[in-house]
C-alpha positions as CSV (number, residue, x, y, z in Angstrom):
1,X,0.0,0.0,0.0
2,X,2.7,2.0,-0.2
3,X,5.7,2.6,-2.9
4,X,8.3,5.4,-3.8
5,X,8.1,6.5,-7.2
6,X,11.7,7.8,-9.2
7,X,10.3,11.5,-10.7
8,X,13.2,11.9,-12.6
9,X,13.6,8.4,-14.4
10,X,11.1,6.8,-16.1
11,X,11.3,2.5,-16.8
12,X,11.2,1.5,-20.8
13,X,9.9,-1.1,-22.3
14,X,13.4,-2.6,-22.5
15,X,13.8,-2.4,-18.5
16,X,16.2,0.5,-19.3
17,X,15.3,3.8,-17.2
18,X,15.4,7.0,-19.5
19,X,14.8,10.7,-18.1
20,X,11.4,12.3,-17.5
21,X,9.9,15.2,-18.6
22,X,10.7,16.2,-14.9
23,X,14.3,15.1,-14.4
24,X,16.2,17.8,-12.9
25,X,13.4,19.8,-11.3
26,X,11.6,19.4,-7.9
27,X,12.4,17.0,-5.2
28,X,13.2,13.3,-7.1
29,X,11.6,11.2,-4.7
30,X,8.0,10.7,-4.3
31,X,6.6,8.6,-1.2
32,X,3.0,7.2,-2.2
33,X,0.8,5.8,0.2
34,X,-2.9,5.1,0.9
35,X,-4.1,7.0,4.1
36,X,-6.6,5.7,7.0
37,X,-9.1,7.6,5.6
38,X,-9.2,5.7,2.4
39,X,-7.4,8.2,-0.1
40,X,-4.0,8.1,-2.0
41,X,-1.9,10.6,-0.6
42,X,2.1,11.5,-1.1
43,X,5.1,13.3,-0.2
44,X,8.4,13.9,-1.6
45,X,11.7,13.8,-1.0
46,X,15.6,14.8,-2.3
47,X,17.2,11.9,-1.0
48,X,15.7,8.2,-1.3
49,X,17.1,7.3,2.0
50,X,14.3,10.0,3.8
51,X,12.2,8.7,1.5
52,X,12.1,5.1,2.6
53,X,12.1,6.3,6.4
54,X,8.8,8.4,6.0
55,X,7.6,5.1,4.1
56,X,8.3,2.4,6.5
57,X,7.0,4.9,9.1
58,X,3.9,6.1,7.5
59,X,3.1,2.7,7.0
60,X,3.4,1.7,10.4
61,X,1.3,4.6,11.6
62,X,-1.4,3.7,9.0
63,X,-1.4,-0.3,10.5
64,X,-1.4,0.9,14.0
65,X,-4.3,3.2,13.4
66,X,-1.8,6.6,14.7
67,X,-2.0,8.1,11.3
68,X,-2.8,12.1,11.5
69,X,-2.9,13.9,8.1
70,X,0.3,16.1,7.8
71,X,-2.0,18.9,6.7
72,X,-3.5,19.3,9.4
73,X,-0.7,19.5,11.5
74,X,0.5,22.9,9.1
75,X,-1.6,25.0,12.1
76,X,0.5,26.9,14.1
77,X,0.9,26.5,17.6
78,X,0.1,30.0,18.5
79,X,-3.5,29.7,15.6
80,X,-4.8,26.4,17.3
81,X,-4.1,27.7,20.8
82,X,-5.7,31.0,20.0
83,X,-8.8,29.4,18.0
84,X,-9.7,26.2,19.1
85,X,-7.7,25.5,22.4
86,X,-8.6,28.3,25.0
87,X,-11.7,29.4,23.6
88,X,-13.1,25.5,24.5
89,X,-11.9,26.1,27.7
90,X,-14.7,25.8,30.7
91,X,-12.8,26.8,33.8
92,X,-13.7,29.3,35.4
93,X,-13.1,33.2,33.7
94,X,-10.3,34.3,36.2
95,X,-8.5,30.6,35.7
96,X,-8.7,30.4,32.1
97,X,-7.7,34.7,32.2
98,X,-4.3,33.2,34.2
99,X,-4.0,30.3,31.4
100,X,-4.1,32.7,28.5
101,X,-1.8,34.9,30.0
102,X,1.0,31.9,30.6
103,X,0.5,31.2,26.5
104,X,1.4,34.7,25.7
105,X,3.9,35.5,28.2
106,X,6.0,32.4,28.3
107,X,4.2,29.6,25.6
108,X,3.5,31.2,22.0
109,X,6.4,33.8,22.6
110,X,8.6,31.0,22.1
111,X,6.4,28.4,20.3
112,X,3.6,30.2,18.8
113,X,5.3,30.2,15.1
114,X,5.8,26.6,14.9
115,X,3.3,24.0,13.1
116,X,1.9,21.5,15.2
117,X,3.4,18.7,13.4
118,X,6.9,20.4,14.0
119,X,6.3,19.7,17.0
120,X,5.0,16.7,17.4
121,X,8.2,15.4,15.4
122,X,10.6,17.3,17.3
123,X,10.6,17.3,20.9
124,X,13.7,18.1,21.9
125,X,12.5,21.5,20.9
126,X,9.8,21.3,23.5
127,X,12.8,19.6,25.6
128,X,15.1,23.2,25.1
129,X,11.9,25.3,25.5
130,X,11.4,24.2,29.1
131,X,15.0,24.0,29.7
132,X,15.6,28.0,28.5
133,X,12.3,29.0,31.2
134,X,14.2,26.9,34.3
135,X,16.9,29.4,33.7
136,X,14.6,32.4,34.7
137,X,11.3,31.0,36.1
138,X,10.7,29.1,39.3
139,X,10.5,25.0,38.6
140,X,6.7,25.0,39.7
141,X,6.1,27.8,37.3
142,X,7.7,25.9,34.5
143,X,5.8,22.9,35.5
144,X,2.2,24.7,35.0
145,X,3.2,26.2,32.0
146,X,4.7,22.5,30.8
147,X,1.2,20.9,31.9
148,X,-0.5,23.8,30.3
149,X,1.4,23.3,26.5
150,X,1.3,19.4,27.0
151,X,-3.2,20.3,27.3
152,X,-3.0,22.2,24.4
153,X,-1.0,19.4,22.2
154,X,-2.8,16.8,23.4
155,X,-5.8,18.5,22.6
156,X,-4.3,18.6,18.8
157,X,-4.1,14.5,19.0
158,X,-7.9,14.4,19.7
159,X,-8.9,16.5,17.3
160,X,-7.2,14.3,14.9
161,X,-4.2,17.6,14.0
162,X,-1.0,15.6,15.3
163,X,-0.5,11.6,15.8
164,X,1.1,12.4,19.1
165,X,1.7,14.4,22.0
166,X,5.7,15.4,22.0
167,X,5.3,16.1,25.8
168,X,4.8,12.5,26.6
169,X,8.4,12.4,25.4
170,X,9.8,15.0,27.5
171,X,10.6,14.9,31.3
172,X,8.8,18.1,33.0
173,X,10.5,19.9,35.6
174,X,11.4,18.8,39.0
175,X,9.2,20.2,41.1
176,X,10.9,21.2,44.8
177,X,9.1,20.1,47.7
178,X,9.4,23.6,49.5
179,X,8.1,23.3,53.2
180,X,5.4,25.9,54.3
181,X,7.4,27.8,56.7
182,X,4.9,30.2,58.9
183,X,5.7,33.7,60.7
184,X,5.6,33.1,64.3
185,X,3.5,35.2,66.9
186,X,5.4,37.9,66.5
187,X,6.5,38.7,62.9
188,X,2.4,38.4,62.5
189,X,1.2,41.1,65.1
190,X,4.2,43.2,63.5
191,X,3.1,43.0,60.2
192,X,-0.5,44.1,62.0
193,X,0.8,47.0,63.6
194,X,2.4,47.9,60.2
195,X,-0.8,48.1,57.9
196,X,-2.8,51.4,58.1
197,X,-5.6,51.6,61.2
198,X,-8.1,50.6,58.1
199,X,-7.1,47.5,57.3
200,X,-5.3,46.2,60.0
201,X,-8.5,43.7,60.6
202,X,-7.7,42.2,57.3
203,X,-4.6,40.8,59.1
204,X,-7.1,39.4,61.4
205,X,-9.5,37.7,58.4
206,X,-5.8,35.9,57.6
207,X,-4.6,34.8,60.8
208,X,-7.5,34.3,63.0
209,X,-9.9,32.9,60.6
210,X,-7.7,31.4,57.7
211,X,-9.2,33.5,54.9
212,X,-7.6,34.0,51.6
213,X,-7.0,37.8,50.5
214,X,-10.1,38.0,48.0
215,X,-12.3,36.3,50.7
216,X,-11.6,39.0,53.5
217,X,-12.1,41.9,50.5
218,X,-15.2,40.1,50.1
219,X,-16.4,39.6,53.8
220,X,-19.8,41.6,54.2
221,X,-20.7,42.4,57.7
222,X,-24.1,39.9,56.9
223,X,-21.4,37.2,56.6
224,X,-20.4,37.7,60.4
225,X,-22.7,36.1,63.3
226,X,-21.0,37.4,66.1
227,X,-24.2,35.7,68.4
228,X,-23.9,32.2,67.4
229,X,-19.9,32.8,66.8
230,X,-19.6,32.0,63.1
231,X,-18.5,33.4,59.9
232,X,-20.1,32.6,56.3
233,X,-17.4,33.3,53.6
234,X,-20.0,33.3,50.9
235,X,-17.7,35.6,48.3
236,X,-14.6,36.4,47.5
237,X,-13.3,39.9,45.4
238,X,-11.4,38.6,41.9
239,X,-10.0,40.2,39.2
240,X,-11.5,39.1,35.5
241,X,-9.8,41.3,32.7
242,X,-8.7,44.3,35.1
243,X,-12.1,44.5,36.4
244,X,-13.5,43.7,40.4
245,X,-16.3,41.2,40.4
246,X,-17.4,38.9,43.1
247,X,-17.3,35.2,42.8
248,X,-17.9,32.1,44.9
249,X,-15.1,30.8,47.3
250,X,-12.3,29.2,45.3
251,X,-13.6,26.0,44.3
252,X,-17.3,27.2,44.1
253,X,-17.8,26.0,47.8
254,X,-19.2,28.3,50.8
255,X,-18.0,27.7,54.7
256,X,-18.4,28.3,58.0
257,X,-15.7,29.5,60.1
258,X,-15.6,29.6,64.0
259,X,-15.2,33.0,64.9
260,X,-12.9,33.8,68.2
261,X,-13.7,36.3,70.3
262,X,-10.3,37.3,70.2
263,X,-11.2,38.2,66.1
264,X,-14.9,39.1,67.0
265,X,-13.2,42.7,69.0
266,X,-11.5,43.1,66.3
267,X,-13.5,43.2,64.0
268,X,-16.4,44.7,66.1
269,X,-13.5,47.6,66.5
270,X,-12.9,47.4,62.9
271,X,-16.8,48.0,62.7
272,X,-17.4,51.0,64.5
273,X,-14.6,53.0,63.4
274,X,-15.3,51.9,59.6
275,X,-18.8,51.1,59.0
276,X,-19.2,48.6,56.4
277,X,-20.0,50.3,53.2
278,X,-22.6,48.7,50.4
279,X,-20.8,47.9,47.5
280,X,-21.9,46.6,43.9
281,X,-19.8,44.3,41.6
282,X,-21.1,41.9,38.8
283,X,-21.5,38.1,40.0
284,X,-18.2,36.7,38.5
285,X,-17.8,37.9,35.3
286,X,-17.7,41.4,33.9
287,X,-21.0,41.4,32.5
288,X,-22.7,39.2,35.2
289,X,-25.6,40.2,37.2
290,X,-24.9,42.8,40.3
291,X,-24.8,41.5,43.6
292,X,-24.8,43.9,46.4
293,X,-23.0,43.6,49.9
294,X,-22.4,45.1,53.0
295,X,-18.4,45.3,52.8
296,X,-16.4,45.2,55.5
297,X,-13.2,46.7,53.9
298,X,-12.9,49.5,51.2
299,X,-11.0,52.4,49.9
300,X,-10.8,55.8,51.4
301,X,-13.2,56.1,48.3
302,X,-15.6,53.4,49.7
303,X,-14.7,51.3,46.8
304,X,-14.3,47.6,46.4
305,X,-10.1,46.6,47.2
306,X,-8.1,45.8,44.2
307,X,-5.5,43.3,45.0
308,X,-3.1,44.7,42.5
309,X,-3.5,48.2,44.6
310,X,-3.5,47.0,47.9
311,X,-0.5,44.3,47.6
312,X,1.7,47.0,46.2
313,X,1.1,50.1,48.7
314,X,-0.4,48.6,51.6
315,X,0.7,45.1,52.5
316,X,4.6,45.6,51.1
317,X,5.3,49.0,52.6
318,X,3.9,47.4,55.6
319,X,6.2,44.4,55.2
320,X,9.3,46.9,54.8
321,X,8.3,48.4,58.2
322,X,7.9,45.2,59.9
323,X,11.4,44.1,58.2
324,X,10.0,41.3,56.4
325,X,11.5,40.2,52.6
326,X,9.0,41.8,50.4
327,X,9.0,38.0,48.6
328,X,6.1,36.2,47.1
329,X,6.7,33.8,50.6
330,X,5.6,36.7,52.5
331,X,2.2,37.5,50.7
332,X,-1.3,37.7,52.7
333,X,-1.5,34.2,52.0
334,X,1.2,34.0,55.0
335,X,-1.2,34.8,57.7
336,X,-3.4,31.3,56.3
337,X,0.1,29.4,56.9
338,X,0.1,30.7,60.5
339,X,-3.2,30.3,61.2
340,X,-2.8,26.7,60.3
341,X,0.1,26.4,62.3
342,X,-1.8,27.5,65.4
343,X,-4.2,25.5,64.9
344,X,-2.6,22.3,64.7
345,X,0.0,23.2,67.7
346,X,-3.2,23.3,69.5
347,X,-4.7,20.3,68.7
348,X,-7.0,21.0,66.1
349,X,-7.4,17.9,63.3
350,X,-6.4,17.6,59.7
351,X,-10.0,17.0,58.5
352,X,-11.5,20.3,60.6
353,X,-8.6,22.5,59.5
354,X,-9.2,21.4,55.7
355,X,-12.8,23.0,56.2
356,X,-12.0,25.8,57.8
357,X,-9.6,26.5,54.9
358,X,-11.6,26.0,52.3
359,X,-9.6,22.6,51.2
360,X,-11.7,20.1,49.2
361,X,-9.2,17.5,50.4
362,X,-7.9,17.1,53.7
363,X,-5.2,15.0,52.2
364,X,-3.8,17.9,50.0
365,X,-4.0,20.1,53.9
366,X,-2.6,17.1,55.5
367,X,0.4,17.7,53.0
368,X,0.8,20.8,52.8
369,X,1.1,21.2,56.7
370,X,2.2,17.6,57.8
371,X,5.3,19.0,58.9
372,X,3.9,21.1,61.6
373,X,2.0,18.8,63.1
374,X,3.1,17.9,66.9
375,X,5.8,15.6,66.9
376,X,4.5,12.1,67.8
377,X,7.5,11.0,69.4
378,X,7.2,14.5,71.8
379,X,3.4,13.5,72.2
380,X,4.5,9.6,72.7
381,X,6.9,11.4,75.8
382,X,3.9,13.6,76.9
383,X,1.3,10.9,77.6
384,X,3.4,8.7,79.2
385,X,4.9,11.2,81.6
386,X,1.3,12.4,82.4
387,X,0.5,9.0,83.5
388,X,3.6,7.9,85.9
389,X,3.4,11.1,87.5
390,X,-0.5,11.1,88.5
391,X,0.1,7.5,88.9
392,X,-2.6,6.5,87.1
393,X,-5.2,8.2,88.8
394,X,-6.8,10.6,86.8
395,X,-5.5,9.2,83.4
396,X,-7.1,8.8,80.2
397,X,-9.3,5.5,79.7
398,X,-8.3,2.7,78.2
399,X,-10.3,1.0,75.1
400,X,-11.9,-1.5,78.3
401,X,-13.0,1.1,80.4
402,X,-10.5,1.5,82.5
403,X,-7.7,3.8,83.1
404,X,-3.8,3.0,82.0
């Protein structure tokens, strides 16, 4: 089913080979073969020795059912991506926002001009691609962008562009397994004392009730039941295309968060020297429906907080003053890490922490934070001491109803 044909010599009758119309001009060696789908299709060469390796390996894709038509595969990186990859996206708008920015920035910047089927036959160009971003970018940077190029191309295989994904080829990044590493007592209440009177309760949202910085922009007073000592975090402040919207908690799931009354005199404080101010912003996109809240923290000009505003000339200046790196490590997603931290030192469980978080799994909490957890060994010490030097008396019960 498949043969190469000699353009520029033509067999006689005789068995001699005399010259073609063609001889001289155009590539000499032409690959025919009949595709998957049924039709004769071809491809030609200079040399007869890339000739017969495109044959024996066109043929082989054809048997094992891997053949993609090399036209198809002419589509740029940067036209499917653009075209058919993100707009099929169904992630949320602020997610697939991030995505399309990491194909401009750091993908199609690089890649963009190259056919799909260029790259599906060469990956060690996806190999020196992710080799030239480890030089500047963090690994687990690199790593989202790799898994975010190797979605695209594999995309391209489905849809029937390339025969196969070249980043199945390619080892991704290491990623480093960094250890959460949270601010103690102290380097938190500095960082308090450091924000402006008006939004040193934010500080609070973080470290006494875990919130992420969108979640406490979004807290309405309505959210906070200071009677039955709760907090709803029903909303959260995001950014879609440079505008404020609200949106659900990350992952689309409300909670309820103890509330301290340590936090609740806070924020009561908070309260009565800035009243919450009712605020509009379209429900998570920029042309969704308004939704109107109570909020708890605003601008001077009673306006909804913009991260991009207040993480440059509110939470680093105050970082400077407290003398803390101004480093991604030391973000408002800090305060979360301590408030973790306090609450497992104090006993709290895994599964109860993942909730008050926001964490879908308590596996990816568990972790994340394993490493803060009390030592066992230490506890092992603990219990044991307890019980030789009460002698047994008031120690805990054993499985059989009695005490060890």
């Amino acid at each position: 089913m498949a043969h190469i044909e000699d353009r520029w010599f033509k067999a006689g009758p005789d068995g001699t080979k005399a010259r073609s119309v063609r001889h001289g001009t155009g590539k000499r060696w032409r690959v025919r073969y009949i595709a998957s789908d049924g039709r004769e299709r071809s491809e030609s060469f200079d040399r007869k020795p890339d000739a017969e390796r495109f044959m024996v390996a066109t043929a082989a894709q054809v048997q094992s059912g891997t053949w993609s038509d090399p036209a198809l595969g002419k589509m740029t990186l940067r036209r499917y991506v653009e075209e058919t990859y993100l707009p099929a996206q169904l992630s949320e708008a602020t997610t697939r926002e991030s995505m399309e920015i990491r194909f401009r920035l750091h993908v199609l910047s690089t890649l963009g001009d190259r056919t799909l089927g260029q790259l599906a036959a060469e990956p060690s160009v996806i190999r020196a691609w992710a080799a030239g971003l480890q030089k500047e970018l963090s690994d687990g940077y690199v790593r989202t962008l790799f898994a975010n190029l190797s979605g695209a191309l594999q995309a391209a295989v489905v849809d029937g562009k390339i025969s196969r994904n070249p980043c199945s080829l390619v080892k991704p990044p290491h990623a480093a397994s960094a250890r959460v590493k949270p601010w103690t007592v102290e380097q938190t209440a500095s960082v308090r004392e450091a924000l402006p009177d008006r939004y040193a309760a934010l500080a609070d949202c973080g470290a006494g009730l875990g919130l992420r910085q969108g979640e406490a922009f979004g807290l309405a007073v309505e959210d906070i039941d200071f009677l039955r000592r709760v907090v709803h975090i029903r909303r959260q402040v995001r950014m879609v295309r440079a505008r404020l919207v609200f949106a659900p908690p990350k992952g689309g799931k409300e909670r309820d968060v103890p509330l301290p009354d340590s936090v609740a005199l806070r924020l009561s404080a908070h309260i009565a020297a800035w009243p919450p101010v009712l605020a509009s912003l379209p429900w998570k996109v920029p042309d969704g429906k308004p939704v109107t809240a109570r909020l708890m923290f605003t601008t001077r000009e009673r306006k909804p907080l913009n991260r991009n505003y207040v993480n440059s000339f509110i939470w680093k200046p105050a970082l400077k003053v407290a003398g803390m790196p101004q480093t991604r490590e030391n973000g408002f997603h800090a305060l979360r890490h301590h408030f973790a931290s306090v609450l497992l030192a104090n006993g709290v469980d895994v599964r109860a922490l993942a909730t008050y978080l926001g964490h879908t799994d308590p596996g990816f909490t568990l972790r994340v934070y394993t490493h803060l957890m009390p030592n066992a060994a230490d506890r092992m010490r603990a219990a044991v001491d307890h019980v030789l030097a009460t002698g047994g008396a008031d120690g805990p019960v054993t499985a059989l109803g009695g005490t060890l």
